[in-house]
N, C-alpha and C positions, 0 to 999 in steps of 0.2 A: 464552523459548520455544525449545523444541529440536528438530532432527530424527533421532530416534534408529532408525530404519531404513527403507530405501526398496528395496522391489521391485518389478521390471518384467517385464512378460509382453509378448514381440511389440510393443515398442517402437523406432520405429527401428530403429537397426540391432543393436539387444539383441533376441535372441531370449527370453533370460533373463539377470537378473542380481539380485543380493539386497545390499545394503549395509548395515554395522552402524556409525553412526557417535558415537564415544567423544568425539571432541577436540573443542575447541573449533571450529579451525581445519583445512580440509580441505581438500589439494591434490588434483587431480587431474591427472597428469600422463601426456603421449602428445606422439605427432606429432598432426599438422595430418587431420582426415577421419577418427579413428579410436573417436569419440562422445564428447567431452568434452562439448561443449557440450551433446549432446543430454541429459545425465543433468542439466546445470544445470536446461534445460526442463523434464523431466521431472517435477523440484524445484517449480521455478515450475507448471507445469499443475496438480501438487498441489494447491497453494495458490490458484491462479485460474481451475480446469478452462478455461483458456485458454491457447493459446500465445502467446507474445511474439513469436513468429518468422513464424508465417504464420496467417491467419483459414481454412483449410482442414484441419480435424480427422484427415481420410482420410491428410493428409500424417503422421502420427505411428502411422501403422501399420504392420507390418514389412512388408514386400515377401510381397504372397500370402497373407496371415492376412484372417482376418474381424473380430480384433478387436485394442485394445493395453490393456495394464490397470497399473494404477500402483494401489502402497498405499504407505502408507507411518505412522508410530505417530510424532503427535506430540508432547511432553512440554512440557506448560505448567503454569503456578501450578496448575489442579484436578487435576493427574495425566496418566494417557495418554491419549490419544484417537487412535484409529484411523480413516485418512481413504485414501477408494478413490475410483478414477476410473476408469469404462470408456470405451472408446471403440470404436466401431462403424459402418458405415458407415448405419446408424439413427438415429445421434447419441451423446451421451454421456450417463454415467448417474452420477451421485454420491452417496456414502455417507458421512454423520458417524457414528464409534459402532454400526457397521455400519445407520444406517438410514439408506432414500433419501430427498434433501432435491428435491421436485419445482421449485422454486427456485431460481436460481443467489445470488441474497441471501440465502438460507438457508443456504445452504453456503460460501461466501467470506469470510474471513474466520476461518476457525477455524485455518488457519497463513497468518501475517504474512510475507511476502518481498519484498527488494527487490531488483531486479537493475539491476547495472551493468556493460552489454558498450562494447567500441567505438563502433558507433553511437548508443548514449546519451549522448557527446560532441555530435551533433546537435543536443541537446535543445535548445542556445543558438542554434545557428546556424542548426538545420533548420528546416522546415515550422510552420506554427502548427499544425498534423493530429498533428504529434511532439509538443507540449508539450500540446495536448487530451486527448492518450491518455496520458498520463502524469498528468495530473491524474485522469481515470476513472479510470483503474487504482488508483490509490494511493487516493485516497476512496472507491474501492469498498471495499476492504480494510477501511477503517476505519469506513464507513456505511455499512450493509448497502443503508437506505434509501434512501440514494443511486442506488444502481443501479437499483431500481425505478421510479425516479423516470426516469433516465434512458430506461429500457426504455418509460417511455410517453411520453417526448418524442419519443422517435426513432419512433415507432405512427404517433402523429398524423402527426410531419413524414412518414412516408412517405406518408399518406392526402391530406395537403395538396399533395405533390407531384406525386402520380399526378395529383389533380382540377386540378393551374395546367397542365397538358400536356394536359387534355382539353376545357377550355375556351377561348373565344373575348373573356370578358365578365366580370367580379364577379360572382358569385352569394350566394342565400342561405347554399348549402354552404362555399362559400370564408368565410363570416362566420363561421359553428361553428365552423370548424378553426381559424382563424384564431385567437378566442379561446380553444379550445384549448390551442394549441401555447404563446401569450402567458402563459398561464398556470403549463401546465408549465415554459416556461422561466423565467422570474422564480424558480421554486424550486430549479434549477439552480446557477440564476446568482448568488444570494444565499448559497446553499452553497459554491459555490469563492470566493467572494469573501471566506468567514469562513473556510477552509481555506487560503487566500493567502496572508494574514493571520499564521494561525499558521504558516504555511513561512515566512512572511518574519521573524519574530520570531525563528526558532531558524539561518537559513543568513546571517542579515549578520552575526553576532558571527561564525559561523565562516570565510566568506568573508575577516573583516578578518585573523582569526589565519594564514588561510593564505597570506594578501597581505602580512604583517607590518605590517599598520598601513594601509597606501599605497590602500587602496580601499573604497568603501562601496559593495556591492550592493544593489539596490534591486526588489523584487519587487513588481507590481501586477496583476489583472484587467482586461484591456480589454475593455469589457463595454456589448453592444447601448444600453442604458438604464443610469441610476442604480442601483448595487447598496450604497450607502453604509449603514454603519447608521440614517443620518436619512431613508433612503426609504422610503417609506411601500408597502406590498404592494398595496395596489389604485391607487395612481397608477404606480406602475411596470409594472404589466397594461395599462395605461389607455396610456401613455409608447408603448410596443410596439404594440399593439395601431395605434395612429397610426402608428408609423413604417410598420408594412404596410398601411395604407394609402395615405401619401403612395408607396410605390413596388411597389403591388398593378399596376401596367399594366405594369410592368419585369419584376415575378413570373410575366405570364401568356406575356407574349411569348417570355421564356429559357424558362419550363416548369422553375421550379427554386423554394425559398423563401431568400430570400435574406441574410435575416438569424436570428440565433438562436443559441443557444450551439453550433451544430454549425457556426458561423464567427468564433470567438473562439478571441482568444491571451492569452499571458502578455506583461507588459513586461518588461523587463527592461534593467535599466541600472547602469553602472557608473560611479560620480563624475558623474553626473547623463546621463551617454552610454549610447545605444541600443548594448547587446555586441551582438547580431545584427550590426548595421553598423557601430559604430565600434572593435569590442573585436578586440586580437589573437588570437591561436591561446590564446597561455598564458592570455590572460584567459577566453577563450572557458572553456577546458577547467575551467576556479579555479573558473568559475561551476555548472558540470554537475557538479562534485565535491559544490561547496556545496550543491549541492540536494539533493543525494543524501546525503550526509550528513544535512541536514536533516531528509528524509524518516524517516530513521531512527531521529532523536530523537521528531521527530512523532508517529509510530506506537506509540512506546514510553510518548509521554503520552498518548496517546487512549487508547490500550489495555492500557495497564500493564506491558505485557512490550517486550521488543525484540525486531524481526523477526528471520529468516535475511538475510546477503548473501549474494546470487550473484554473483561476481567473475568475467564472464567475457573471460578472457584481456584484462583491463584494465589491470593491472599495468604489461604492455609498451608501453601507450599513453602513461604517465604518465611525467613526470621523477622521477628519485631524488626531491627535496623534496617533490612532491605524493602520491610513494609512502608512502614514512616519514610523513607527516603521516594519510592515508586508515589505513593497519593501527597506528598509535598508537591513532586516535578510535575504531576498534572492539577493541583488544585487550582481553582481559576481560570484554567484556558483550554480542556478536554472535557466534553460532555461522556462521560464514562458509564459502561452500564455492567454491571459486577452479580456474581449470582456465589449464593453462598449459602449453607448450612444453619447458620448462626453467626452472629456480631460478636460473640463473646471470642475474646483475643484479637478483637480489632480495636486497637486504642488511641485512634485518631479525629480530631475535628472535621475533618471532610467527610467520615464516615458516619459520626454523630448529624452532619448535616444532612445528609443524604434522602432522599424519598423512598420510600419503603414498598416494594410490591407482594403478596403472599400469594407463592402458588402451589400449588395445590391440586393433583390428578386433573391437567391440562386447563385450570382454572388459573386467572389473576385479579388479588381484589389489592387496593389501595388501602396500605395500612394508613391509619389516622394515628 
């Protein structure tokens, strides 16, 4: 899967700009504040009509426009496909093959990306909210149905939520939703739990190769009820379904719901140790490479191609060894687009190969 041209209208801080990209590997190089990252975004909104950077759409519009528009033509096993995103302060409007997909599952999915900035360093350390949104994101990509599925978990949970803040008491209403949401979530929860799965099967061989041996990463679902494959689907609605009740009087009083996949993490451990709390920095960062990497193998078996990476200004985060080790695993088979300060301390062949773009106060010209 490739991205063979990308333009922008009233984007950010592009008023316009048009990109044809040939190489595999693509720099983009500026100072600090002069839209590298935004053209990464731009990349990724393609591919997920969402930003990674803020839940505020209006933000990705120029300064004083009504609207910001992204296309872009991308090249996969069946040929080209042409994919448009408008944005408006109306909302956003999406196009596969110039038709509108009323769907955001309908449309996701037809260019694969993954992005790797700075803060994706987090994924180990931060928030369970960070490791959450990075499971959606990436099984959205890859199951359309996923997302929908999502999309009615989070319906209910907001109706259930509204109704524990309006209430005094259990009600009939609170039993609906209740098993409702029990139900949506079990199918959730059963999906990243066989997505986990196959992440953990592809990021511990490569975790050990970037550790030379010396660590065994270990990935799991921490998860409300039993998501095992020996659970049965209506004992695990059944499981749920009780635990809200044993703390439906703790639900009414907060005015919140208080369990469910919108409060699950990942585990994660190295040589049987919680990285969150016991792992150093180098190990931290070993682990959020190996995911990332993972993810990439993942996507390429789910979906038979391999995605785009978007490398933003990651490079400078990482040591020499975890640098050289990252642009080894995709050299030859990711079309990767990287945005960065300067090449000096990058000292690799794939880098030296690479196409050059300079930008420049929402400018990009092709270096020669």
């Amino acid at each position: 899967m490739k991205l063979e041209t990308l333009k922008l209208v009233h984007y950010r801080n592009y008023e316009k700009a048009e990109l044809r990209f040939d190489g595999e590997i693509n720099l983009f190089i500026g100072e600090n504040a002069q839209g590298k990252t935004n053209l990464l975004e731009a990349i990724y909104v393609l591919a997920m009509a969402s930003s990674h950077r803020t839940p505020h759409h209006k933000e990705l519009i120029h300064w004083n426009e009504e609207y910001a528009r992204i296309e872009g033509k991308v090249i996969n096993a069946r040929g080209g496909l042409p994919l448009d995103v408008v944005i408006s302060n109306k909302g956003k409007k999406v196009k596969v093959n110039h038709i509108e997909q009323r769907k955001l599952s309908e449309y996701v999915g037809s260019l694969n990306v993954v992005m790797f900035a700075p803060e994706d360093l987090n994924l180990v350390k931060g928030s369970p909210q960070v490791r959450r949104r990075f499971l959606n994101m990436e099984m959205g990509q890859v199951y359309p149905v996923y997302l929908h599925e999502l999309s009615r978990y989070h319906n209910i949970l907001q109706q259930r939520n509204a109704l524990l803040k309006s209430i005094k008491q259990p009600n009939e209403m609170l039993d609906v939703l209740t098993e409702q949401l029990a139900a949506s979530a079990v199918k959730i929860m059963t999906r990243r739990r066989a997505f986990v799965e196959l992440l953990q099967e592809r990021a511990e061989p490569i975790h050990r190769e970037i550790s030379r041996g010396a660590e065994q990463l270990q990935i799991t679902y921490k998860s409300s009820v039993d998501v095992s494959e020996r659970a049965d689907l209506s004992n695990m609605i059944d499981t749920l379904c009780q635990k809200f009740s044993d703390i439906r009087t703790r639900e009414i009083e907060r005015g919140v719901t208080l369990l469910g996949p919108h409060r699950e993490d990942l585990g994660l451990h190295i040589n049987g140790k919680e990285v969150q709390t016991y792992g150093s920095q180098g190990q931290q960062r070993t682990a959020a490479l190996s995911l990332k990497l993972a993810e990439i193998e993942l996507i390429a078996a789910e979906v038979g191609e391999y995605p785009l990476l978007l490398l933003d200004d990651v490079l400078s985060e990482l040591d020499g060894y975890r640098q050289s080790h990252l642009l080894h695993a995709i050299r030859g088979k990711v079309q990767t687009f990287v945005t960065t300060t300067s090449v000096d301390g990058i000292d690799h062949d794939t880098i030296k190969e690479a196409a050059h773009y300079v930008v420049a106060n929402g400018k990009v010209n092709t270096e020669k």
